[in-house]
mmCIF file of the N, C-alpha and C atoms, coordinates in Angstrom:
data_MODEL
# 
_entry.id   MODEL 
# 
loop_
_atom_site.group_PDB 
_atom_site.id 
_atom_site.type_symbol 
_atom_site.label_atom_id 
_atom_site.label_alt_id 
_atom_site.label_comp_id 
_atom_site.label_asym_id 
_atom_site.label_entity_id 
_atom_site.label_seq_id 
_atom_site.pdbx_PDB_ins_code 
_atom_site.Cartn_x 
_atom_site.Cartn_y 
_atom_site.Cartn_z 
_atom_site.occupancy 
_atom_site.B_iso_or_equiv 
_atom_site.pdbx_formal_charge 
_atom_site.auth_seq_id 
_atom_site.auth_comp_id 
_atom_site.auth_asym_id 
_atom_site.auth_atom_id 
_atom_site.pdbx_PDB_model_num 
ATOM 1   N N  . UNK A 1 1  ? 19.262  7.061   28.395 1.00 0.00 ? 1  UNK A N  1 
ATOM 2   C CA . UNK A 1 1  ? 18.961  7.774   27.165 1.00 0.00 ? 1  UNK A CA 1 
ATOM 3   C C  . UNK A 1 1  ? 17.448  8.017   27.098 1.00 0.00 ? 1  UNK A C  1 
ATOM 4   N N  . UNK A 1 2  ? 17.175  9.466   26.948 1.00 0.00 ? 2  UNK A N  1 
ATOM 5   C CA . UNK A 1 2  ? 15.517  9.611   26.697 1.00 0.00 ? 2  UNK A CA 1 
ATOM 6   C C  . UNK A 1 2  ? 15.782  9.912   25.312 1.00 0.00 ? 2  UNK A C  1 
ATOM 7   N N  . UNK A 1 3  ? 14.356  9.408   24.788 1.00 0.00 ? 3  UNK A N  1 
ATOM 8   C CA . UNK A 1 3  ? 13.936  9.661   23.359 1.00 0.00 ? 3  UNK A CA 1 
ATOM 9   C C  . UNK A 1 3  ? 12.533  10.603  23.093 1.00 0.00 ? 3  UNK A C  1 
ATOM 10  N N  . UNK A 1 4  ? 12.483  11.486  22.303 1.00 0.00 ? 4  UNK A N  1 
ATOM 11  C CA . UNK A 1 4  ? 11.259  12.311  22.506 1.00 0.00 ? 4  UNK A CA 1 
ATOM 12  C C  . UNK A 1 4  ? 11.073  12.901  21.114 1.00 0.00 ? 4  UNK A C  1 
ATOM 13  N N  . UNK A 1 5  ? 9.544   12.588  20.749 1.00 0.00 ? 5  UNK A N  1 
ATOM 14  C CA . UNK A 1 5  ? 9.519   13.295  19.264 1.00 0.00 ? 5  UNK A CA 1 
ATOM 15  C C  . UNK A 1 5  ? 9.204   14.622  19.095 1.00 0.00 ? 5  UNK A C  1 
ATOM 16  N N  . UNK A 1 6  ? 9.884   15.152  18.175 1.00 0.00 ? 6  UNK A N  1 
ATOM 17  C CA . UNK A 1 6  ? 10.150  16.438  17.996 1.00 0.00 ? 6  UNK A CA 1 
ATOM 18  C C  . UNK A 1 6  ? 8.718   16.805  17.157 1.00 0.00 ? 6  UNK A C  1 
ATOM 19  N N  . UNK A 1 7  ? 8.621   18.225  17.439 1.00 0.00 ? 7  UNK A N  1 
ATOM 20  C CA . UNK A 1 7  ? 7.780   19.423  16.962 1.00 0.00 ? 7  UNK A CA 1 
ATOM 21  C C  . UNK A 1 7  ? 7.317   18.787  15.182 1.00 0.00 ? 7  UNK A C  1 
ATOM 22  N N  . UNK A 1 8  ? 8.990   19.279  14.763 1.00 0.00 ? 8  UNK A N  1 
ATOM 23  C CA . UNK A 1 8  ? 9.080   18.796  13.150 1.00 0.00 ? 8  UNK A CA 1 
ATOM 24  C C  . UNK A 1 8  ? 8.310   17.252  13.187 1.00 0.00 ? 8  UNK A C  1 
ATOM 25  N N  . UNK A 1 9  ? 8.138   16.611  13.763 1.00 0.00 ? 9  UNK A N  1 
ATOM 26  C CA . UNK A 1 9  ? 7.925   14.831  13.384 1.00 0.00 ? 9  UNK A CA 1 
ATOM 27  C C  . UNK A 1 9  ? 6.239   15.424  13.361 1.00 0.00 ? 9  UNK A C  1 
ATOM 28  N N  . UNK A 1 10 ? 5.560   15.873  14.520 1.00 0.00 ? 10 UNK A N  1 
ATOM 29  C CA . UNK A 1 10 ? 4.076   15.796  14.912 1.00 0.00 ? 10 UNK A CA 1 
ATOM 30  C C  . UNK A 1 10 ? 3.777   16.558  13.665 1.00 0.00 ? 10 UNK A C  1 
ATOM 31  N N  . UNK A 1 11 ? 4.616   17.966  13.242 1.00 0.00 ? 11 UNK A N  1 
ATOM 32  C CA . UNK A 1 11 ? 4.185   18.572  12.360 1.00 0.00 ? 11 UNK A CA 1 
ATOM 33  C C  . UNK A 1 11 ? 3.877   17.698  10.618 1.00 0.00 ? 11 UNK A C  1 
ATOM 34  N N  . UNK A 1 12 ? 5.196   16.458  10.622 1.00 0.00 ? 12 UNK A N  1 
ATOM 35  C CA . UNK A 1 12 ? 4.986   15.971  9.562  1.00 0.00 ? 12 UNK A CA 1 
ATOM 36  C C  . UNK A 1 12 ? 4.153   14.952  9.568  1.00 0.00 ? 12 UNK A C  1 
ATOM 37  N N  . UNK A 1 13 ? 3.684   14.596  10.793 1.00 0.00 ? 13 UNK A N  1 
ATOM 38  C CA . UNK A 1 13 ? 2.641   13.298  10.911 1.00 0.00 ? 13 UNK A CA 1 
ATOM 39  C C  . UNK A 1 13 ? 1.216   13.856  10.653 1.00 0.00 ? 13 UNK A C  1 
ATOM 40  N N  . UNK A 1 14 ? 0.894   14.899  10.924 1.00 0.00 ? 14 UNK A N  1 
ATOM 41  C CA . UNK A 1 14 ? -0.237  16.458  10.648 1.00 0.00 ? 14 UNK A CA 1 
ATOM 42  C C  . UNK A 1 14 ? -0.253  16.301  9.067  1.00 0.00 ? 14 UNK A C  1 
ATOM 43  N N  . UNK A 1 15 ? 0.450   16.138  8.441  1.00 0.00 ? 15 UNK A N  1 
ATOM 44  C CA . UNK A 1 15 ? 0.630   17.168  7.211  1.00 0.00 ? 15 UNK A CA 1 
ATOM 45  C C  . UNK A 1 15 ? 0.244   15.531  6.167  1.00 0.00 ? 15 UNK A C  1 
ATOM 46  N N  . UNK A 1 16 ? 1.203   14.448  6.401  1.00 0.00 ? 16 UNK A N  1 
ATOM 47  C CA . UNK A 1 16 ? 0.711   13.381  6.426  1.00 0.00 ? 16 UNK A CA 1 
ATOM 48  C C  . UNK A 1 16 ? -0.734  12.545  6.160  1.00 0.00 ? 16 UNK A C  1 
ATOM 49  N N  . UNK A 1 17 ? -1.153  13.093  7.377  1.00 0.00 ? 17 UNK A N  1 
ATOM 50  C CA . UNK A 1 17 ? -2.558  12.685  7.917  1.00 0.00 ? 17 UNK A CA 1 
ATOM 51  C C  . UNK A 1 17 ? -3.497  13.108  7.081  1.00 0.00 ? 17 UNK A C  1 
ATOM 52  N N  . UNK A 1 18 ? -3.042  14.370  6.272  1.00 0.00 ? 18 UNK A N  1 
ATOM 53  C CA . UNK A 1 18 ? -4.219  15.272  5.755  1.00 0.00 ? 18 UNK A CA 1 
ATOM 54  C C  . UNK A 1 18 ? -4.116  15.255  4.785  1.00 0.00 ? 18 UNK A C  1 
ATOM 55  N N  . UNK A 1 19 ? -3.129  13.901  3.837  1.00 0.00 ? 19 UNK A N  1 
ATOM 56  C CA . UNK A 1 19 ? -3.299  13.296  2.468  1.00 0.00 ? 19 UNK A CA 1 
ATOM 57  C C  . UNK A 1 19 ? -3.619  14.571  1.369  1.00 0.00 ? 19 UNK A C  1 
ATOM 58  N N  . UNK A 1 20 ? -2.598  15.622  1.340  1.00 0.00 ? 20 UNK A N  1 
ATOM 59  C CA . UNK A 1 20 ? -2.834  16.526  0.715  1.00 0.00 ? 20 UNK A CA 1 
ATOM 60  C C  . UNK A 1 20 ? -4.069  17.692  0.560  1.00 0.00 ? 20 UNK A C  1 
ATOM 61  N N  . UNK A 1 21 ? -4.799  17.343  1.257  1.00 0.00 ? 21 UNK A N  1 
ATOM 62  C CA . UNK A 1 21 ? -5.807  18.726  1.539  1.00 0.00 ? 21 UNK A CA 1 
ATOM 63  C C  . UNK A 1 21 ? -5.119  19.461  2.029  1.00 0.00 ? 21 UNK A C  1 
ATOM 64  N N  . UNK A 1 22 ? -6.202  20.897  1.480  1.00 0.00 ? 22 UNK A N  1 
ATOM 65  C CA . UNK A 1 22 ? -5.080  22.231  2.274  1.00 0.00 ? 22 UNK A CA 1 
ATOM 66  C C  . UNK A 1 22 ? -4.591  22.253  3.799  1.00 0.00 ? 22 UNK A C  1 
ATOM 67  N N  . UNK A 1 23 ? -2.999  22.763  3.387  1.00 0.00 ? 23 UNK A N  1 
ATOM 68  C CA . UNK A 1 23 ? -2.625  23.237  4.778  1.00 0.00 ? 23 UNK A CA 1 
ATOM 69  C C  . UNK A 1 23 ? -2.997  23.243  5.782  1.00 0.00 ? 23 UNK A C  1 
ATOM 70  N N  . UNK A 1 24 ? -2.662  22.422  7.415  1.00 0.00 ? 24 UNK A N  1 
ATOM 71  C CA . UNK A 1 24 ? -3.091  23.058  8.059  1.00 0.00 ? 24 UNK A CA 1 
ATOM 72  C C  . UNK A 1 24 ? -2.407  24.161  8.741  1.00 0.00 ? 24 UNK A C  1 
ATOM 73  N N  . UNK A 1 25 ? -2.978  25.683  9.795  1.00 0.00 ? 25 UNK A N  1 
ATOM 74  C CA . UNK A 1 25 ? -1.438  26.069  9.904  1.00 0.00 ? 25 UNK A CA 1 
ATOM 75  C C  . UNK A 1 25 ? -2.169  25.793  11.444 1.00 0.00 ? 25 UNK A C  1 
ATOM 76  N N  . UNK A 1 26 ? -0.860  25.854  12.233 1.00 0.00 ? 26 UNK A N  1 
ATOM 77  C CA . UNK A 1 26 ? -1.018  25.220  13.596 1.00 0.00 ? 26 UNK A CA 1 
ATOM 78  C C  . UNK A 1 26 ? -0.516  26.107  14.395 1.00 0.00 ? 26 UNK A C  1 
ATOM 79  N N  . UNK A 1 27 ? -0.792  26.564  15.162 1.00 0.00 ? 27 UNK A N  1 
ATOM 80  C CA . UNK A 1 27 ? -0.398  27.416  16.342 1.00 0.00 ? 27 UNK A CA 1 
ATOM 81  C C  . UNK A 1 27 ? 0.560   26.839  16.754 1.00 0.00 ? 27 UNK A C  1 
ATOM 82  N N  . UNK A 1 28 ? 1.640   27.564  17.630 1.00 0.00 ? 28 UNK A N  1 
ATOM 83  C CA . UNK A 1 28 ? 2.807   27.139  17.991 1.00 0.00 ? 28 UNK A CA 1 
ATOM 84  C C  . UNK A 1 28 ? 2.485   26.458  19.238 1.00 0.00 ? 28 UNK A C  1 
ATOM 85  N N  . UNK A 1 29 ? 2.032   27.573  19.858 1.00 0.00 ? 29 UNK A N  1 
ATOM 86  C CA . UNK A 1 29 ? 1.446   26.121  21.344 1.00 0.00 ? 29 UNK A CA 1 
ATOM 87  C C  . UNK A 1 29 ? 1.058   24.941  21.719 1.00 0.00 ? 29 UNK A C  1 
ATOM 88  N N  . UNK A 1 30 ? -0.195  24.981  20.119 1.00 0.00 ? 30 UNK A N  1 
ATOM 89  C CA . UNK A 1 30 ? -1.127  23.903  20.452 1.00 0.00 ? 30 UNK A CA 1 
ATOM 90  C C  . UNK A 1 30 ? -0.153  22.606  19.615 1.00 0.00 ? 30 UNK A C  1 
ATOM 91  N N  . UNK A 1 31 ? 0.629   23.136  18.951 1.00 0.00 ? 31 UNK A N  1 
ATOM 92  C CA . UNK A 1 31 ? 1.698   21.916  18.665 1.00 0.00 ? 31 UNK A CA 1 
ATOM 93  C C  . UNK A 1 31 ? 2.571   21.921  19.577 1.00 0.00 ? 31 UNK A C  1 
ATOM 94  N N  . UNK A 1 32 ? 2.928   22.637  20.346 1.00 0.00 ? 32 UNK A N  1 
ATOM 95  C CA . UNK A 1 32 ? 4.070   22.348  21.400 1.00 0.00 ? 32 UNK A CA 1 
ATOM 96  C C  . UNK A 1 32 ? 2.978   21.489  22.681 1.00 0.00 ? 32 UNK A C  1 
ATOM 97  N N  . UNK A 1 33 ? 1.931   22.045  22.889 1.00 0.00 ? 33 UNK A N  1 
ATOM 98  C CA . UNK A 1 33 ? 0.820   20.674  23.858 1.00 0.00 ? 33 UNK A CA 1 
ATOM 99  C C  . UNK A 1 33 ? 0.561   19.404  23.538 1.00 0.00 ? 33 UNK A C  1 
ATOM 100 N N  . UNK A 1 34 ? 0.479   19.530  21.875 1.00 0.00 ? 34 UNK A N  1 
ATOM 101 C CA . UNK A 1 34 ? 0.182   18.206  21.222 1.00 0.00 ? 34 UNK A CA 1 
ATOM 102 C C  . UNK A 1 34 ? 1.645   17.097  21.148 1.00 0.00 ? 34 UNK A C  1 
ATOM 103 N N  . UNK A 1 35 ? 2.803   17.827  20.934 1.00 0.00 ? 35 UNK A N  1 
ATOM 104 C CA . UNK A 1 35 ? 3.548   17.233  21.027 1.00 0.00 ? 35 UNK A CA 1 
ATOM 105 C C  . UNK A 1 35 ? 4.450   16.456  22.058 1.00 0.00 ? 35 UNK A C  1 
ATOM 106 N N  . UNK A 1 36 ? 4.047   17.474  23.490 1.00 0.00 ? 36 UNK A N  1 
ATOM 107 C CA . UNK A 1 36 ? 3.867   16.588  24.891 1.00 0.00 ? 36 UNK A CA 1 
ATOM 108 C C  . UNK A 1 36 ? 3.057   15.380  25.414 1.00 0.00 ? 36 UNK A C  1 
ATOM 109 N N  . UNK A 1 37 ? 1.369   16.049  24.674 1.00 0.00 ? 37 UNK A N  1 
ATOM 110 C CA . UNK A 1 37 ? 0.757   14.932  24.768 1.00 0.00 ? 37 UNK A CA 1 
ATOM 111 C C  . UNK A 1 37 ? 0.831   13.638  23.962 1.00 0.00 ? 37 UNK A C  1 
ATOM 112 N N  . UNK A 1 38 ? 1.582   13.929  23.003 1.00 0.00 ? 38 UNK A N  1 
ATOM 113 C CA . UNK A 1 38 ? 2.662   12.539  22.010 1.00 0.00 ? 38 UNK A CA 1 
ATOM 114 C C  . UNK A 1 38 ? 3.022   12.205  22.947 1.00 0.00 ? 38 UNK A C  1 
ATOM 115 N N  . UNK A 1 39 ? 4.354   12.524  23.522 1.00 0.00 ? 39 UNK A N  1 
ATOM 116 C CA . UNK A 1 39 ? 5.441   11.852  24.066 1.00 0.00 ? 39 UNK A CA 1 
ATOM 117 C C  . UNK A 1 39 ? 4.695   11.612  24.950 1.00 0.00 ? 39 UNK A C  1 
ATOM 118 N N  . UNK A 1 40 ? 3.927   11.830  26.050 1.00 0.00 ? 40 UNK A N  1 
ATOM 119 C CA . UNK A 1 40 ? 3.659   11.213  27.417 1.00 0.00 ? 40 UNK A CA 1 
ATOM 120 C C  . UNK A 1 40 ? 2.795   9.740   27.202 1.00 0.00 ? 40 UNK A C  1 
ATOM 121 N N  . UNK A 1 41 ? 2.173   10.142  26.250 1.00 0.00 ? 41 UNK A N  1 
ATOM 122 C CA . UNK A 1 41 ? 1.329   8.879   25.385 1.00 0.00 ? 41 UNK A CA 1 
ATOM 123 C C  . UNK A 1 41 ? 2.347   7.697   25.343 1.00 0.00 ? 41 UNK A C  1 
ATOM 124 N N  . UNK A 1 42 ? 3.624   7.542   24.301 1.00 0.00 ? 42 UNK A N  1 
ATOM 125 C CA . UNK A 1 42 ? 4.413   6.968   23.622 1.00 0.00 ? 42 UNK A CA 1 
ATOM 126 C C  . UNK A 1 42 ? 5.522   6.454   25.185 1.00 0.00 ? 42 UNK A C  1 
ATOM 127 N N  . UNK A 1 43 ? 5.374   7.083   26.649 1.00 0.00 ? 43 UNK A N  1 
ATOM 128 C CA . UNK A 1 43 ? 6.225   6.787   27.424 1.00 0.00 ? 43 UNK A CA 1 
ATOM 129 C C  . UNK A 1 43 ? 5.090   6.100   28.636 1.00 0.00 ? 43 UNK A C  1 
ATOM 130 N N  . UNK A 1 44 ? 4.255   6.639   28.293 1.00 0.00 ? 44 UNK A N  1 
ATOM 131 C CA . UNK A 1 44 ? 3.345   5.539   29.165 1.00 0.00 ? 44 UNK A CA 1 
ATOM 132 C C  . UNK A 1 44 ? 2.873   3.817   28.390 1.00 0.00 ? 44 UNK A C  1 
ATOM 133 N N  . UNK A 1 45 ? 2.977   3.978   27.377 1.00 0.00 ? 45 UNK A N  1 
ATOM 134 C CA . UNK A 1 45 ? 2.877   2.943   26.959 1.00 0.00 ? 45 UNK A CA 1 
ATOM 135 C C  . UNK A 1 45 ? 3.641   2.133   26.965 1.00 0.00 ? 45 UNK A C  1 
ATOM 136 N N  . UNK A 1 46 ? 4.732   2.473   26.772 1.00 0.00 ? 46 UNK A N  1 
ATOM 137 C CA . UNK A 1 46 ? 6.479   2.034   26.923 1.00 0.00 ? 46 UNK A CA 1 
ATOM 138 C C  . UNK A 1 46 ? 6.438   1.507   28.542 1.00 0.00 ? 46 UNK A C  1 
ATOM 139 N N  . UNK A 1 47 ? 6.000   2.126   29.662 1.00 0.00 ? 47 UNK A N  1 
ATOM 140 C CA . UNK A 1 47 ? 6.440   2.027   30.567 1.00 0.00 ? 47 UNK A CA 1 
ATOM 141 C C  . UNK A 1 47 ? 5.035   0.652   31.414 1.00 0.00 ? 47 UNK A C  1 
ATOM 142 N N  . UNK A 1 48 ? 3.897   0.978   30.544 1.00 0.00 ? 48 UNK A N  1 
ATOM 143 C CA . UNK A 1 48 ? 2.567   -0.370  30.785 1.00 0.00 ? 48 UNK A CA 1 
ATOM 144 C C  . UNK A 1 48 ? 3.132   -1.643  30.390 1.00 0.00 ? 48 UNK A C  1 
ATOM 145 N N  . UNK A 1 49 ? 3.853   -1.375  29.095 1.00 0.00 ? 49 UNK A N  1 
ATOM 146 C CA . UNK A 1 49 ? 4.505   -2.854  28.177 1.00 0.00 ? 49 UNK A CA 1 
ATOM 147 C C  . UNK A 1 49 ? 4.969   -3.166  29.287 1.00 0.00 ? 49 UNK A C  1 
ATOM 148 N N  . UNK A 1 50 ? 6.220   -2.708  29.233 1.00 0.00 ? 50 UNK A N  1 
ATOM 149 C CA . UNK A 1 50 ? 7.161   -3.634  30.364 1.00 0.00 ? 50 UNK A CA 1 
ATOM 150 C C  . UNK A 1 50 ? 6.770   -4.136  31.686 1.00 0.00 ? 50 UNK A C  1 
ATOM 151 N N  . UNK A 1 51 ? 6.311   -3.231  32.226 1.00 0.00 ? 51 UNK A N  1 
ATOM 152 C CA . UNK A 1 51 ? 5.049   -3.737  33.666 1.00 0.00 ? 51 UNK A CA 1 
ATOM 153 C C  . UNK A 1 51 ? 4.128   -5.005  33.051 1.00 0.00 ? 51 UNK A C  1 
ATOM 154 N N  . UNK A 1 52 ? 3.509   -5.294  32.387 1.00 0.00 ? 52 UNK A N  1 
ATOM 155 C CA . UNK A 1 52 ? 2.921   -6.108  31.815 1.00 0.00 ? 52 UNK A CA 1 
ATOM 156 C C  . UNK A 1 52 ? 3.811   -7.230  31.896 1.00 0.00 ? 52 UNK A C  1 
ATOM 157 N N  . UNK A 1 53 ? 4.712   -7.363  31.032 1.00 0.00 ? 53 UNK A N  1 
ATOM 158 C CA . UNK A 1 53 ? 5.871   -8.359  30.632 1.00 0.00 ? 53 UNK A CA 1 
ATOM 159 C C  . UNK A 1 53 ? 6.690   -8.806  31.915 1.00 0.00 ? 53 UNK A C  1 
ATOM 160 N N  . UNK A 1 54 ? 6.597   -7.764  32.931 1.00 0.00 ? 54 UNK A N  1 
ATOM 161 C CA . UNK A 1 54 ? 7.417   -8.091  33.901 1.00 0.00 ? 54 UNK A CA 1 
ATOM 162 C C  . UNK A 1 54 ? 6.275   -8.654  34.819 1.00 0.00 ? 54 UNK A C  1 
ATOM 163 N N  . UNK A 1 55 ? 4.935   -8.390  34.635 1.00 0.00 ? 55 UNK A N  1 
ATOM 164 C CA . UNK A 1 55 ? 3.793   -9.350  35.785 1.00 0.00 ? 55 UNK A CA 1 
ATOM 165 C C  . UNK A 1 55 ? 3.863   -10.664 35.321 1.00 0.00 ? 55 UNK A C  1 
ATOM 166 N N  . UNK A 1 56 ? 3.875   -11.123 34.001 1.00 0.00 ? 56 UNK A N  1 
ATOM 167 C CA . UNK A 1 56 ? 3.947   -12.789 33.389 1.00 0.00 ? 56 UNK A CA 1 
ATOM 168 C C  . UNK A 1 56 ? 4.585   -13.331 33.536 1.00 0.00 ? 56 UNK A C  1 
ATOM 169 N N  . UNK A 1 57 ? 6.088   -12.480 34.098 1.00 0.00 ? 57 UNK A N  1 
ATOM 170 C CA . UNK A 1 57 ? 6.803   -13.606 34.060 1.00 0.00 ? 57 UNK A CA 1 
ATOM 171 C C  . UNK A 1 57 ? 8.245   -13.623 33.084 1.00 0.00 ? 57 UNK A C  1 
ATOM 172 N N  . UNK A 1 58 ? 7.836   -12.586 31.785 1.00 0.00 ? 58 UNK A N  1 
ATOM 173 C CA . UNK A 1 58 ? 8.373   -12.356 30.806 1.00 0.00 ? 58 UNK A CA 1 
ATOM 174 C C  . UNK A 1 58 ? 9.925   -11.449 31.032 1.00 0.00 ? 58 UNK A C  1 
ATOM 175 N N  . UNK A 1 59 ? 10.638  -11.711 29.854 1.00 0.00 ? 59 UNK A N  1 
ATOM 176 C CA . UNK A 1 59 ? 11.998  -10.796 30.081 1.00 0.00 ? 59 UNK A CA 1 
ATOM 177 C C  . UNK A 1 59 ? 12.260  -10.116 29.162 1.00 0.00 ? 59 UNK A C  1 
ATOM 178 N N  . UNK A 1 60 ? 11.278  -10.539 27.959 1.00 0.00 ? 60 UNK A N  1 
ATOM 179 C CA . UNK A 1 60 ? 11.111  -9.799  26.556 1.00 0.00 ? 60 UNK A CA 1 
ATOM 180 C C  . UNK A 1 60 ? 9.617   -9.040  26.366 1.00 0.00 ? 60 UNK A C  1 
ATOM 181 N N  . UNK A 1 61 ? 9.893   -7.657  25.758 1.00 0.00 ? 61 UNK A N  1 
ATOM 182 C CA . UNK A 1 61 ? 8.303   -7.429  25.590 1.00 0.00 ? 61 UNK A CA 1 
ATOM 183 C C  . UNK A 1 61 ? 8.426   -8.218  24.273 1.00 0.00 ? 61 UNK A C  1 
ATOM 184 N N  . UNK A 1 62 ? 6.870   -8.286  24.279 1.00 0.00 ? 62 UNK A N  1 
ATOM 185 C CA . UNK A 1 62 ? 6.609   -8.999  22.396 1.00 0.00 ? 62 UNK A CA 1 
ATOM 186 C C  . UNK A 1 62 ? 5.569   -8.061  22.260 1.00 0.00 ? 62 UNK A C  1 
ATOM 187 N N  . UNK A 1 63 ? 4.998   -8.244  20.967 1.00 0.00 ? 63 UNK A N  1 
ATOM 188 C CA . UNK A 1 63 ? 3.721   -7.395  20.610 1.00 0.00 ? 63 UNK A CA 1 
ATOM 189 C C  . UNK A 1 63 ? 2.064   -8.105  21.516 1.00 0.00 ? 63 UNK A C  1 
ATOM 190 N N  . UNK A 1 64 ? 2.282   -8.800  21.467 1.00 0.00 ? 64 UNK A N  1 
ATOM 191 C CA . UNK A 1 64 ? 1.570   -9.560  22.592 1.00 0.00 ? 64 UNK A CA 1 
ATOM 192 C C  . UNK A 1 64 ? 0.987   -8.833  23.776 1.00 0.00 ? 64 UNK A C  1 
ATOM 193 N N  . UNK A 1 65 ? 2.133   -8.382  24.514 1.00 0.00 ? 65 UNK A N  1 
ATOM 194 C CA . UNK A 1 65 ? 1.829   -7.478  25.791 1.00 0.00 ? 65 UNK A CA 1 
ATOM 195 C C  . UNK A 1 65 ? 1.577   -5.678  25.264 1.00 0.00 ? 65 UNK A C  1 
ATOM 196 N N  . UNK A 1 66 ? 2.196   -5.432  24.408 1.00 0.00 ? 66 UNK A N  1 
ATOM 197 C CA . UNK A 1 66 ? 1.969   -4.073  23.885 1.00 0.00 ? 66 UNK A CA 1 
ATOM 198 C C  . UNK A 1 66 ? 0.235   -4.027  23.488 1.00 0.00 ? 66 UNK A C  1 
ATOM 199 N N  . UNK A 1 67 ? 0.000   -5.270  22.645 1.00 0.00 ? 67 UNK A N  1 
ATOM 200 C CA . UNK A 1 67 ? -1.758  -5.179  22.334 1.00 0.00 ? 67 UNK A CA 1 
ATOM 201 C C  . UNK A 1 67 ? -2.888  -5.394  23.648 1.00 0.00 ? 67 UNK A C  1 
ATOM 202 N N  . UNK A 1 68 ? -2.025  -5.897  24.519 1.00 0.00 ? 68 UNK A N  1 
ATOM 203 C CA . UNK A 1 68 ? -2.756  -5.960  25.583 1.00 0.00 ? 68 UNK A CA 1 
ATOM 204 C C  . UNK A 1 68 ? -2.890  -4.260  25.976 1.00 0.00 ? 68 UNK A C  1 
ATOM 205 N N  . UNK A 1 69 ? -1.941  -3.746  26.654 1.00 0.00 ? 69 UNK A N  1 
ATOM 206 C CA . UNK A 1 69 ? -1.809  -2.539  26.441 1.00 0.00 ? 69 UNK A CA 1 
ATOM 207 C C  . UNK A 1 69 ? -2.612  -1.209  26.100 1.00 0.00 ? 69 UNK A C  1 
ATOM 208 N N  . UNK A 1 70 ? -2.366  -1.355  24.369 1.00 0.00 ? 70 UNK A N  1 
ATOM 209 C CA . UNK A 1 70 ? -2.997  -0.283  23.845 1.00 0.00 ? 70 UNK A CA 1 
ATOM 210 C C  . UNK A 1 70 ? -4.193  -0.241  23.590 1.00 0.00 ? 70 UNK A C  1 
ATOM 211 N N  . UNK A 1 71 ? -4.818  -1.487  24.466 1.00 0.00 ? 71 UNK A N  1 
ATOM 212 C CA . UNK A 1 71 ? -6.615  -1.401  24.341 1.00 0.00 ? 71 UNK A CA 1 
ATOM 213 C C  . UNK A 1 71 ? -6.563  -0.009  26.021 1.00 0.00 ? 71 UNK A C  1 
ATOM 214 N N  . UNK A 1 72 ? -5.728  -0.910  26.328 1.00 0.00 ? 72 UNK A N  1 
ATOM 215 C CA . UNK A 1 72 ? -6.530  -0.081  28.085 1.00 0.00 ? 72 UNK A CA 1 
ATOM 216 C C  . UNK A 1 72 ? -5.771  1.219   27.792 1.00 0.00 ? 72 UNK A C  1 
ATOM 217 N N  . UNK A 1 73 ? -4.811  1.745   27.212 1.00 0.00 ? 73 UNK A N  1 
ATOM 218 C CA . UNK A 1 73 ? -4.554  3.146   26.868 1.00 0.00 ? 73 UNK A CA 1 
ATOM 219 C C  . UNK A 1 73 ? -5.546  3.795   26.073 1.00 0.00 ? 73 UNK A C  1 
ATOM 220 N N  . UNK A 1 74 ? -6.280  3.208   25.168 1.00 0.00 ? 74 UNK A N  1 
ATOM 221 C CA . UNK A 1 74 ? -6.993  4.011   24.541 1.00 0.00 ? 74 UNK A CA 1 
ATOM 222 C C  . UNK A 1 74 ? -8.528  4.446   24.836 1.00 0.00 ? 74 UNK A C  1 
ATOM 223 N N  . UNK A 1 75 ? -8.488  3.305   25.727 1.00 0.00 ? 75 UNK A N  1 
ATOM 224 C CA . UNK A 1 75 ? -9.569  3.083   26.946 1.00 0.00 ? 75 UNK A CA 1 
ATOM 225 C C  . UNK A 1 75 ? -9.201  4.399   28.144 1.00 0.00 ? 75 UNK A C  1 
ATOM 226 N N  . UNK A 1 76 ? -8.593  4.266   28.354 1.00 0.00 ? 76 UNK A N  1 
ATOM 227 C CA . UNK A 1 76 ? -7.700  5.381   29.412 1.00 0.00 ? 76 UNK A CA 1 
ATOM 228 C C  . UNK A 1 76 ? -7.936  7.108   29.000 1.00 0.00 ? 76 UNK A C  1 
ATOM 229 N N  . UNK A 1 77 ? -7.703  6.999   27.402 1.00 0.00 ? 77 UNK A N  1 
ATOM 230 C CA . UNK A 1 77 ? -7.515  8.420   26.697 1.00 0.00 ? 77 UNK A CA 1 
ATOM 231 C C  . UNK A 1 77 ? -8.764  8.835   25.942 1.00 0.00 ? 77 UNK A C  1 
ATOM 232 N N  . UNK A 1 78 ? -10.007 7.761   26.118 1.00 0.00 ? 78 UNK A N  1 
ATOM 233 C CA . UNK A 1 78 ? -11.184 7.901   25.127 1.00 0.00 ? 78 UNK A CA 1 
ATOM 234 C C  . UNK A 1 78 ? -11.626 8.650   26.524 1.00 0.00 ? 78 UNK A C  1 
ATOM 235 N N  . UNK A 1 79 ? -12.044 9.933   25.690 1.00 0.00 ? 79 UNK A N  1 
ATOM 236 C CA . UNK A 1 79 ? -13.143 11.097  26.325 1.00 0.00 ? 79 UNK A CA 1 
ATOM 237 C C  . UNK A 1 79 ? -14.509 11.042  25.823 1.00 0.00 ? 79 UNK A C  1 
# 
């Protein structure tokens, strides 16, 4: 089973984000790029956890290995 967030979700996490200031309107592309670059984000991380969990030793992820994680992803994605 793959899981992948939809257009509508990024659009409502956008709209969200911007705590009622005006509108933004979004190009169809640059939300259809942004919303790839979601998911590839959300499946690499998914896929570091478990590598992680599976180097310790572990058979469960916990949040533990995910925080390990999302330092070196964001480390990874900081331009």
């Amino acid at each position: 089973m793959t899981m992948h967030i939809k257009q509508s979700t990024v659009r409502s996490m956008l709209t969200v984000a911007r705590r009622g200031k005006k509108r933004l309107n979004l190009d169809s592309d640059a939300l259809a790029v942004l919303t790839a670059l979601i998911n590839l984000l959300a499946q690499e991380t998914i896929a570091r956890t478990a590598q992680t969990a599976a180097n310790t030793g572990d058979r469960q992820v916990t949040k533990e290995h995910l925080k390990r994680v999302i330092a070196q992803i964001m480390l990874d994605f900081a331009v």
